[in-house]
ZABA-351629 format. One record per residue: x, y, z of N, C-alpha, C in turn. Coordinates in steps of 0.05 Angstrom, whole numbers, plus 5000, padded with zeros to 4 digits. Example, Ala and Ser with C-alpha at 12.3 -4.5 7.8 and 13.67 -1.06 7.14 Angstrom:
# ZABA-351629
526448865156524649105156526449345156
525749555142527349795143525850015157
***
This chain:
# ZABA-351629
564548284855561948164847559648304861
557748294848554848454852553148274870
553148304896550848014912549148134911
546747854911543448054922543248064894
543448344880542748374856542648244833
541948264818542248204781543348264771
543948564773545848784758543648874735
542148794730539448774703537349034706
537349284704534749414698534049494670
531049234668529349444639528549584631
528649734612527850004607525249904583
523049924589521149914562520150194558
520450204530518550434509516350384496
513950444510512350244502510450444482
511750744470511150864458511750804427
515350664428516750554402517250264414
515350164426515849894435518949774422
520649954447523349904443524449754478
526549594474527049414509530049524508
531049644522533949644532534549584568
537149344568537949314589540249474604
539149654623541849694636543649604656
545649654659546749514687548749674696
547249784716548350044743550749874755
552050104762554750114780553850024802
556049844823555249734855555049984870
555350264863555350434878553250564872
551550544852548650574846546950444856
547150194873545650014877545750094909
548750114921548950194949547650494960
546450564936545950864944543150884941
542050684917539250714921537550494926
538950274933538550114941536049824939
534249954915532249774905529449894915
527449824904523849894917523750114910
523150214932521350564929524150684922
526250804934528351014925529150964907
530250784888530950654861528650774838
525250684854523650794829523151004826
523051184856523751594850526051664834
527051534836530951594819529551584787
528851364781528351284754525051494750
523851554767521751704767522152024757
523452074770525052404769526552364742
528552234742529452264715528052234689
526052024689524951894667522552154665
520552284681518352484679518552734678
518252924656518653204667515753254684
517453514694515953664707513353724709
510353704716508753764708506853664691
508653354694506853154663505253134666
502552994651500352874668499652634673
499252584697499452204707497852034697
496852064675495151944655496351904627
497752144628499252144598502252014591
502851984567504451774556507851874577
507252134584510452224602510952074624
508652054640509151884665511651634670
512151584690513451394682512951184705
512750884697511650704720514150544724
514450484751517350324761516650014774
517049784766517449614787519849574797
520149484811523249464831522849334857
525049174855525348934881528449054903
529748864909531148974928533948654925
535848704949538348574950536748184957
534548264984534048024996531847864977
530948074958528447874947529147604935
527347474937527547184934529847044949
530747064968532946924987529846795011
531446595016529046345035528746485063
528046715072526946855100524146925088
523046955106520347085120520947365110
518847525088518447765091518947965063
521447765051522747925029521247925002
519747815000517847764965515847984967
517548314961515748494964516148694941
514148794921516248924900514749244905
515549444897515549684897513849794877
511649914867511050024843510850304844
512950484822512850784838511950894806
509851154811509451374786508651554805
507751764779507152004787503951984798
502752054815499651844813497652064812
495852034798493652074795491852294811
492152144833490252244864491552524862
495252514874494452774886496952964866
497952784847499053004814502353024830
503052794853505952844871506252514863
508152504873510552264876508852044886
508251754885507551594903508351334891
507151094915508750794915506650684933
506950404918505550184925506449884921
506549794951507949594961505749294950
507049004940504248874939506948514947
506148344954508048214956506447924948
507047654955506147514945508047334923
508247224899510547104887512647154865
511047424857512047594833514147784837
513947874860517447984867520047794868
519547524879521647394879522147314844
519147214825519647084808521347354792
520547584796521547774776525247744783
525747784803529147714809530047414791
528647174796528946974778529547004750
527247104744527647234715530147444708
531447484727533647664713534047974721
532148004734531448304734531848444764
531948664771531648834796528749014788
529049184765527449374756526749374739
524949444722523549594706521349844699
523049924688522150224678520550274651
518050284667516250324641515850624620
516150684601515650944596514250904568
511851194556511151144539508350984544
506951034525503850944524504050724486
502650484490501950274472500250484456
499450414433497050524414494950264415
495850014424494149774421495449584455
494049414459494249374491496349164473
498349134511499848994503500548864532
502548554520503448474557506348474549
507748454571510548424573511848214579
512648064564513847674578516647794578
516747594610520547614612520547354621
522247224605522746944619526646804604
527646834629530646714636531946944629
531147144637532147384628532947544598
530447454585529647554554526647644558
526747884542523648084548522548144521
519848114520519248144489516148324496
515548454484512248554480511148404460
507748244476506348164464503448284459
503048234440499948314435498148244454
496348404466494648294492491548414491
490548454464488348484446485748204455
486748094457485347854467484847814503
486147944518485948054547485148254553
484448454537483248784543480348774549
479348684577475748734588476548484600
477648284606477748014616478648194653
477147974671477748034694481147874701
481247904726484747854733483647524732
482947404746483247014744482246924717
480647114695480847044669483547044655
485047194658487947284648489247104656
489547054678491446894696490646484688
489246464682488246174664489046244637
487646474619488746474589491746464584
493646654598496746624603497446494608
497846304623497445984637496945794611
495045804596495145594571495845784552
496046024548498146124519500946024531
502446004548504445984548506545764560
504045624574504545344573506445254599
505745444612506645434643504945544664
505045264681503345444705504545584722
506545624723509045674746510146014737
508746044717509346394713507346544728
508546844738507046974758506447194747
504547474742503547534730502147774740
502748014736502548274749500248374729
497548524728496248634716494348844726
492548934704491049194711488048914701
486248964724483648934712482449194689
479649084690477749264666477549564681
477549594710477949784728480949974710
482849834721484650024704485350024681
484149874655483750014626482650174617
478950234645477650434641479350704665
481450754680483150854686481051034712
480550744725479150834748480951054769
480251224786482251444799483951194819
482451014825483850834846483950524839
484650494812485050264797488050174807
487349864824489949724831492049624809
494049454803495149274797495549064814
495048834800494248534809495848374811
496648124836498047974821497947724831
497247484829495647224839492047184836
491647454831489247574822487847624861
489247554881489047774904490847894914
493447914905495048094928495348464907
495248624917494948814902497249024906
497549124884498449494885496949654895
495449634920492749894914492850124909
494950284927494550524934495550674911
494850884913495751124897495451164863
492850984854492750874828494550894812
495650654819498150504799496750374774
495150264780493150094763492250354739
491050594748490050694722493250814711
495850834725497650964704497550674679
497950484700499250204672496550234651
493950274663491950324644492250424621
493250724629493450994614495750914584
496850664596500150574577499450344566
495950264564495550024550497349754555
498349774582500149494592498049324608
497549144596495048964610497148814621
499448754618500148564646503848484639
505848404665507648384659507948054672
509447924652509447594662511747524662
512947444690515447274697516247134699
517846954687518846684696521746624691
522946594712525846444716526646244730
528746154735530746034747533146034758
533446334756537046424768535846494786
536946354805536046404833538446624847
537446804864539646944874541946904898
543747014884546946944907547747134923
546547094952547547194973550447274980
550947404989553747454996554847285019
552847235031553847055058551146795060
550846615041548646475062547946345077
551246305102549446285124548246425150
549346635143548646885157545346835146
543646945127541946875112540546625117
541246385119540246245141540246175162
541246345186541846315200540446605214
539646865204537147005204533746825207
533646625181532246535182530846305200
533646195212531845985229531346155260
533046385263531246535289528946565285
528046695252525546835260523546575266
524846265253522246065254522145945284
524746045294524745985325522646125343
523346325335521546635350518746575342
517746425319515346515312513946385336
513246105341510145975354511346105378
508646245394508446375411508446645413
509246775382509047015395506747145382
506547465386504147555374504447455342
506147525338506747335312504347155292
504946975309502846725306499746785308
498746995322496747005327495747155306
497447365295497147425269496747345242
499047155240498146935215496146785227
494846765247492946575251490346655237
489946965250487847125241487247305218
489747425212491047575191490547815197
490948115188489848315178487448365202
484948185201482048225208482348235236
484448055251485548035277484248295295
484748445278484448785294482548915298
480048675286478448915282476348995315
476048815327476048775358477148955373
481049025366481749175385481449485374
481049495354479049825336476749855351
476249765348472549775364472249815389
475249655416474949735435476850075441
477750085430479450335427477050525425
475250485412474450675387474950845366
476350635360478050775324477750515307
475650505307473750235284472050525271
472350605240471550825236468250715217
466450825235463650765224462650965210
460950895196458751105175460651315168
461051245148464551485138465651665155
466551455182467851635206465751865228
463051835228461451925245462551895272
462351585269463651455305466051345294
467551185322469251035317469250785332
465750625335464950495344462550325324
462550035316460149935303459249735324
456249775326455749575353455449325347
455349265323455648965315458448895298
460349075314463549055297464148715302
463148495318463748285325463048055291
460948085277459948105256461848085236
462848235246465248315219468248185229
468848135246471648085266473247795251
475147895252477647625236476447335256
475447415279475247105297472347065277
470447175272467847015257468846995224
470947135215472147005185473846735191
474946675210476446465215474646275217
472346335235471046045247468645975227
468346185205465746135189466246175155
468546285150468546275119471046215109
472846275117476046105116475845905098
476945885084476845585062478045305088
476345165086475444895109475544845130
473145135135472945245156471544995169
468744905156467444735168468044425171
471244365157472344125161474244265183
475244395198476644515211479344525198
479344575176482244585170482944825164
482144955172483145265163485945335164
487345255186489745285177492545145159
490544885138491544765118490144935099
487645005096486845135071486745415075
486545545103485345685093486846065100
488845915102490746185098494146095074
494046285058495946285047498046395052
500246495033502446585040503946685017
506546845020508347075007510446845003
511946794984514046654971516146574999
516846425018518446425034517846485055
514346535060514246635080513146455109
514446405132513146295155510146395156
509646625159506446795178505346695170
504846625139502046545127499546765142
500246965130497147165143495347195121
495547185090493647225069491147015087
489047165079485246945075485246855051
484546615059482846495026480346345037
478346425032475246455033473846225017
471846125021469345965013467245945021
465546085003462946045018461246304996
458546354994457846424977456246764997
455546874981453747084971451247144959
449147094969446247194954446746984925
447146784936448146554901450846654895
452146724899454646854888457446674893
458346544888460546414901463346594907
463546524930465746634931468946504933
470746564918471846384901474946394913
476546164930478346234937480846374917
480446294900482246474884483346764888
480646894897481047214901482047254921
482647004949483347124968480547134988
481947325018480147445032479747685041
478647975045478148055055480148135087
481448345069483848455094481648655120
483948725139482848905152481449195144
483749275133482149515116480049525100
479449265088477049185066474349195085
474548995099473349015125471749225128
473149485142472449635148471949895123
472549895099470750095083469049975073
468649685070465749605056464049495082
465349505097463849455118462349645151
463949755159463849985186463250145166
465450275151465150515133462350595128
461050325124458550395107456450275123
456550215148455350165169454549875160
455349685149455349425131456049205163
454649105173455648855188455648505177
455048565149454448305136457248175125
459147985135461547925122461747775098
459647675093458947485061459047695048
457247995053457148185028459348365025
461048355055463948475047465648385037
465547985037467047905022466947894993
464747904990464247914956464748154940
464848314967465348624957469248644949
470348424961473548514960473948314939
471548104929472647964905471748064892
469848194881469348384863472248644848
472348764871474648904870477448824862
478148524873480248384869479648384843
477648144831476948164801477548304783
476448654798475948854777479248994773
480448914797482449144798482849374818
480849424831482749654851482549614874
484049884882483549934913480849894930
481549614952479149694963479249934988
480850014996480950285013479050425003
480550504984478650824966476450834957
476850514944473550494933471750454956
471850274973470250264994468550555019
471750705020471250985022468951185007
469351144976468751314960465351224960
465351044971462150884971460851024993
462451065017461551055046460851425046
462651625029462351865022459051905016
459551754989456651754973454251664983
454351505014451951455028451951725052
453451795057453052045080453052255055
452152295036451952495017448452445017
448452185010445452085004444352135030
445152025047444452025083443052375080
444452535073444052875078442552905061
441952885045440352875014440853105001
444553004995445953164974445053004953
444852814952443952534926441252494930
439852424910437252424909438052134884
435151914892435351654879436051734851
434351904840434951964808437951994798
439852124822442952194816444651924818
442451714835444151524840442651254824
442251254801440651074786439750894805
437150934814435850884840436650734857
438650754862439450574883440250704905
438950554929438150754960440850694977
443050914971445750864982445450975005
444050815032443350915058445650635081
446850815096447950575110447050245122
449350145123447449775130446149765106
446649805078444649755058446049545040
446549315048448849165039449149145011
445849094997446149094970446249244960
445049494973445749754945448849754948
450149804968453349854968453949634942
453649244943454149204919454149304897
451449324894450249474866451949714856
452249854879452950084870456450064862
457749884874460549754873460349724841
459049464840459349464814458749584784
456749824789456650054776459150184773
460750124799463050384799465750234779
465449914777467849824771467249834739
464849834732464749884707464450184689
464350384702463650554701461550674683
459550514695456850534691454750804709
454250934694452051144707452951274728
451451274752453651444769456151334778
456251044780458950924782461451024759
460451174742462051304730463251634746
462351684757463051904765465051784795
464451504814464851454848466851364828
467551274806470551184799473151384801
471751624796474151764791475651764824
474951604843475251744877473651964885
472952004915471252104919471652444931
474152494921475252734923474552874889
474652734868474852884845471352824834
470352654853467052554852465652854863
466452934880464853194897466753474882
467953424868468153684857467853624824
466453484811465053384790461553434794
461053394820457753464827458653784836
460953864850459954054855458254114890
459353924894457953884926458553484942
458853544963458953364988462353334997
463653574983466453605001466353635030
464853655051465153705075464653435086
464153255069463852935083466752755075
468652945059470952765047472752745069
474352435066475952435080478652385062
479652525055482052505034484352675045
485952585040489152755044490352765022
491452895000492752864966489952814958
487752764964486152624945485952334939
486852264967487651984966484751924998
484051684991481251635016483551565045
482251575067484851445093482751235100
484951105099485050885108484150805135
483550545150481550525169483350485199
484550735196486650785232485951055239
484951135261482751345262485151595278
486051795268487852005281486852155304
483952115306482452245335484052085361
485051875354485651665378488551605376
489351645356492051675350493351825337
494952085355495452395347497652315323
500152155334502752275314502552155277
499551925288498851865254497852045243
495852145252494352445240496852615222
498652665241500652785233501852705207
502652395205503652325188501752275156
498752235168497452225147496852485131
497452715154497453005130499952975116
501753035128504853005112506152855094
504952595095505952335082505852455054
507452415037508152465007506452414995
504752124994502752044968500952024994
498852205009496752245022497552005054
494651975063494651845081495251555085
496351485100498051225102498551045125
497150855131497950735150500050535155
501250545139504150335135506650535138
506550855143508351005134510351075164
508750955180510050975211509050915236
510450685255508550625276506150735272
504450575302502550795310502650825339
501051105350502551035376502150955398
500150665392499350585414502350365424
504150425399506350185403508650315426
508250615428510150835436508950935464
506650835475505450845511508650615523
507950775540510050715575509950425572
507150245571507549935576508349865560
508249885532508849755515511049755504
513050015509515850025507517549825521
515649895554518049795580517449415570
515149355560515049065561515648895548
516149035515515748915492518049015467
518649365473519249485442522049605444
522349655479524349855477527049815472
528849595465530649525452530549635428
528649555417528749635380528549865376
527050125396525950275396528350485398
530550465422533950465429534650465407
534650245394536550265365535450485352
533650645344533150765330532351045343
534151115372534551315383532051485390
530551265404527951375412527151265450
527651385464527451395494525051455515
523451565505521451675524518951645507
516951415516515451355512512251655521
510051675499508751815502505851645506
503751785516500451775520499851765490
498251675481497151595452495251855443
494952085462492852265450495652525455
496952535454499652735450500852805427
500952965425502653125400505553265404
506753235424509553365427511353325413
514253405422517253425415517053115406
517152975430518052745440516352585413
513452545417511552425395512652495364
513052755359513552795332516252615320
518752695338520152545330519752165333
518552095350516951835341516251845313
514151955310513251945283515151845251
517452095258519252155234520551885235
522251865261524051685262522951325245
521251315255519451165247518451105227
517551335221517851385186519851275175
521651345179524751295162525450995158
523450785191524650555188521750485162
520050585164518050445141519450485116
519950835109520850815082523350715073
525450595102527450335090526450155083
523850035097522649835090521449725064
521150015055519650045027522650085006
524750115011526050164992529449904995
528149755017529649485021528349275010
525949365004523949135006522248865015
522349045040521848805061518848965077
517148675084514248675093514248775121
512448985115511949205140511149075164
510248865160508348605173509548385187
513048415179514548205184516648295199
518148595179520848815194519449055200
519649155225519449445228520749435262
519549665284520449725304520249525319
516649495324515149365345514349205348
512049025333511448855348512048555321
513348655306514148385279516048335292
516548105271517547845271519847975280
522148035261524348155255525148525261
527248645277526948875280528649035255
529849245269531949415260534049315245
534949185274538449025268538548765242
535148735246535448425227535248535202
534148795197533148905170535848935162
538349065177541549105174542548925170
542548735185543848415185543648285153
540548325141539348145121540648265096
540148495102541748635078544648715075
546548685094548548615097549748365087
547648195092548647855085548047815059
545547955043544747915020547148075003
548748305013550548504991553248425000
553448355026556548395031556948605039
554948845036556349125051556449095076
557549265095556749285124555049495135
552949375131550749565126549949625167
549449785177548249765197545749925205
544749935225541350065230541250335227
544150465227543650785220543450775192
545450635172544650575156542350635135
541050335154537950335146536050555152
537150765168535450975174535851145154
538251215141539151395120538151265100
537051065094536050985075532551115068
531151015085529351125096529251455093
530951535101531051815107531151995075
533451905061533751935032532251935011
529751635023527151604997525451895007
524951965035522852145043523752385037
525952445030526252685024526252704999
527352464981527352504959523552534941
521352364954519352364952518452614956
519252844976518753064981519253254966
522153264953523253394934521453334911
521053234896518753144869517053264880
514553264898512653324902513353654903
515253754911515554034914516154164882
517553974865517954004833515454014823
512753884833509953914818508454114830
509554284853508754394862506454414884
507054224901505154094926507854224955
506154284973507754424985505754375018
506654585037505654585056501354575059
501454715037497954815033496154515043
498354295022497053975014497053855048
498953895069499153735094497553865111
493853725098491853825120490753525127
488953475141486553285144484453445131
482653215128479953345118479053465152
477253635136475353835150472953655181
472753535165470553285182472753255207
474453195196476153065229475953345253
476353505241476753835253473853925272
471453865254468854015258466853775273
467353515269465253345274465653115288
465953185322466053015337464752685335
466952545345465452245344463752175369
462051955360459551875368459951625380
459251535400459751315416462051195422
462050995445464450895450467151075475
469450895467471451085477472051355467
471451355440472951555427469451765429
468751795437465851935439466552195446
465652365426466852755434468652785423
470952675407473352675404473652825368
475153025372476353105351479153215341
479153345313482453335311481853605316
484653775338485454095344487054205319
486454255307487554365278490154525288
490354705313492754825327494254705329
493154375344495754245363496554125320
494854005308497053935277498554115267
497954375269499554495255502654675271
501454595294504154615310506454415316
504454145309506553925303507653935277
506153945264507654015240510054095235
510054365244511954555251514054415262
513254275275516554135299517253935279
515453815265516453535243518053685218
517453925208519254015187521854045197
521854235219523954175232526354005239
525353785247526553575249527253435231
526053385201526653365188528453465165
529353765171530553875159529454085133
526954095136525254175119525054595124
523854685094523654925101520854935111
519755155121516655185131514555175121
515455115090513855095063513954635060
515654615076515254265077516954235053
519454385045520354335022523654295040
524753995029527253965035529354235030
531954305048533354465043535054325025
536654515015539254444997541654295019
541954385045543354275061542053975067
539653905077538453665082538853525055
538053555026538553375011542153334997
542453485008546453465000546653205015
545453245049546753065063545852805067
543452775047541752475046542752435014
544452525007545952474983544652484956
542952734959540852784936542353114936
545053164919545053474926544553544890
543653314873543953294844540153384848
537853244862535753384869535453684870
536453764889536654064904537654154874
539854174853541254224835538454304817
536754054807534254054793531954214807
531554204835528854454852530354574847
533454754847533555014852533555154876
533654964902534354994927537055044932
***
């Protein structure tokens, strides 16, 4: 018998709007295990070579994992993998919330989208029967419009509901997929592939609930972690969420201001998860914030999601959308020298609304004011609107120009890497890696991320491996170094280091994220350091959910298998060593105040780390897996297709 699983992957053709179910071998399932490595498998096979990530070849994956929907903390996480956009290589985007578990209900592990609609369409799966419907009547509607019209077409409130806003029909470069109408797909515009395929939305609803292989192992996982939780950092996290951090960025100095100038905002307090908790939190001012005003992921103890109330220049801001994560925070806010949290929140329900990424977009804003700042942009280029930092409304204005792709917001949509080579000028202010914006963890202050954010497969990434303030002397000896042991890591480093010792931090680390991503479990909940759950539990959970005897090396080969295999694709489109740079800015333009004051990236000491990370990895000097490394992560059918 098949535990954990379904045995169920869909295949839609949404070119001959044709549905076929398959159902893989247990040794297909043990090998690729669900999430991210499952959707590269179906990715590689389903895309030739060289397609274009816009066009009908692409191919878009959801995919869940063994533990989804089982009653722990962490597991309601689904995977969305294509070919993306940004940087023309391999990428994935994690979004969690209730639609991974409902999709296992419904019957399913995967689906494999291929093929482009001629007319928009949605996808209903309910008790494990899948039909394409006409979705002509949803094409320009924002995500909580859809999410009410679906809701009375179908006569259930209890269906969950994955979509592209008007953002990705108009096939914004960093158009999300939606799903509660705030938890998102952001990265790697997922949102403009489903665009590109006229799939306005996929809707789930079941009742076969999934059968563990052991559940009381499975509950008995679960009541540690609710043991473990009050008291630990844990708690203080779901208390605050996400925004928690933005205090200890600022004292570091890797709070990244005015598109990374400094890594200090002097009114970063302004913006901080303690003044969203005590002032806009949905009942906040009845004090109930922690009955209203944090939500939560299907099963999950943390409760770390915001849900917000309170308005905007007249604008309400609507718990529905959610709140305003850390990262949001800081590109509509530091990014853009913005200390106003009403106008950053309106800025992430906007976005939620529209559909995308607020990373990129927020980024791609903060570009276009240190463009304007230099007076690469002149008001006329920017349909007069004075995109000068702290300018809270134009950043709106200009937001919402961008989600509609209106005037120059037609051009900040495409991202702000394909924006400056469309004008023709303000590449030396980009901060992109693939063509993807980075995200708000600053590599001047922390070496082995830098590293990882050149290297990382689908650009820069802050979910893709520790960071290493978790990997200093105190924090091992006090807090990590058990978990840290399991995963054959001993000698803790200084946070501004680049060595032997650091690099392999990095990788190793790596490997436990991209198990994470291809087990399907919350980065937030399983990883090394400082979550809920470590290594052994990520082994344990998925052991108990399959019956295999899965253990933490295991889970590292798992890990290890998606990253190479992600590497291999990217080397098939032809992305290679050239792509694993940082932007230029980090290299040339020391930061400004604070701790991090003077501080820049040594382009020597990256590319000598580098060097030690291919290495270690098994990689040639070109960053392309060997034929020996992918034989032995069980991809030697890969290497067969590169030609390695």
């Amino acid at each position: 018998m098949l535990y954990g699983f379904t045995g169920n992957i869909l295949h839609v053709d949404l070119t001959n709007h044709t549905l076929e179910i398959e159902h893989p071998s247990a040794e297909f399932y043990r090998h690729y295990m669900g999430g991210s490595l499952m959707g590269l498998y179906y990715l590689w096979q389903n895309t030739p070579a060289n397609a274009d990530p816009l066009g009908p070849d692409n191919t878009l994956v959801f995919a869940v994992s063994a533990a989804t929907g089982l009653p722990i903390s962490g597991q309601s996480r689904c995977t969305v993998t294509c070919k993306s956009p940004s940087s023309g290589g391999a990428s994935d985007s994690q979004a969690g919330g209730f639609w991974p578990a409902e999709l296992k209900y419904a019957g399913f592990d995967a689906i494999v989208v291929k093929g482009a609609s001629d007319t928009p369409v949605y996808l209903w799966i309910n008790e494990g029967k899948a039909e394409l419907r006409d979705a002509s009547h949803l094409w320009g509607k924002t995500t909580l419009d859809v999410d009410t019209i679906l809701e009375d077409e179908l006569g259930d409130k209890r269906i969950e509901i994955a979509q592209i806003g008007p953002a990705g029909e108009k096939m914004a470069n960093f158009a999300a997929i939606m799903n509660m109408s705030n938890r998102a797909w952001g990265r790697t515009g997922t949102g403009a592939v489903m665009g590109s395929k006229k799939l306005k939305a996929i809707v789930v609803r079941g009742t076969h609930k999934v059968t563990p292989a052991d559940k009381k192992a499975v509950a008995a996982l679960s009541k540690a972690g609710a043991k473990s939780f009050p008291g630990s950092g844990m708690e203080g996290f779901g208390r605050y969420g996400t925004p928690g951090v933005v205090m200890g960025q600022q004292a570091s100095g890797g709070l990244p201001t005015r598109n990374w100038d400094a890594g200090v905002l002097a009114t970063a307090e302004s913006i901080s998860g303690e003044k969203l908790y005590d002032e806009i939190l949905r009942g906040a001012e009845a004090g109930k914030q922690d009955k209203d005003g944090r939500d939560t992921c299907y099963a999950c103890i943390v409760r770390c999601k915001r849900v917000v109330e309170s308005e905007y220049r007249n604008n309400p801001l609507r718990h529905e959308y959610g709140g305003p994560e850390y990262e949001t925070i800081a590109a509509f806010g530091s990014y853009c020298g913005i200390d106003d949290l009403h106008a950053v929140t309106y800025a992430n329900q906007l976005c939620n609304a529209y559909g995308v990424d607020t990373i990129s977009c927020g980024a791609t804003l903060s570009w276009a004011m240190e463009c304007f700042e230099n007076e690469l942009l002149n008001l006329e280029e920017t349909d007069g609107i004075e995109l000068r930092y702290g300018n809270a409304q134009a950043m709106i204005a200009m937001l919402e120009k961008t989600l509609n792709r209106e005037g120059f917001g037609d051009i900040l949509a495409d991202g702000s890497a394909k924006a400056a080579d469309r004008l023709g000028k303000g590449h030396e202010y980009l901060l992109t890696v693939k063509g993807q914006e980075l995200p708000a963890h600053m590599p001047q202050v922390k070496r082995s991320l830098g590293l990882i954010y050149a290297a990382n497969p689908f650009g820069a990434d802050h979910e893709s491996s520790d960071h290493d303030s978790s990997y200093t002397e105190k924090a091992y000896e006090r807090f990590y170094k058990d978990r840290y042991i399991q995963i054959g890591l001993h000698a803790p480093q200084p946070p501004q280091v680049l060595n032997a010792e650091k690099v392999e931090f990095a990788l190793k680390t790596q490997y436990t994220c991209s198990a994470n991503d291809t087990v399907s479990l919350c980065n937030f909940v399983y990883g090394n350091s400082w979550q809920l759950f470590g290594p052994q539990e990520m082994a344990d959970l998925t052991a108990a959910a399959t019956g295999w005897d899965v253990t933490v090396d295991e889970i590292q080969a798992i890990g290890r298998r998606r990253l190479n295999l992600m590497r291999a694709f990217n080397a098939r489109e032809g992305l290679n060593r050239d792509n694993d740079t940082l932007p230029k800015k980090l290299f040339t333009k020391p930061l400004e105040g604070g701790r991090s004051d003077g501080i820049l990236i040594d382009p020597e000491e990256l590319q000598a780390g580098l060097a030690i990370y291919y290495e270690q990895a098994g990689w040639n000097t070109n960053g392309t897996p060997t034929r020996a490394t992918l034989e032995d992560a069980g991809l030697a059918w890969a290497a067969d297709d590169l030609g390695v």
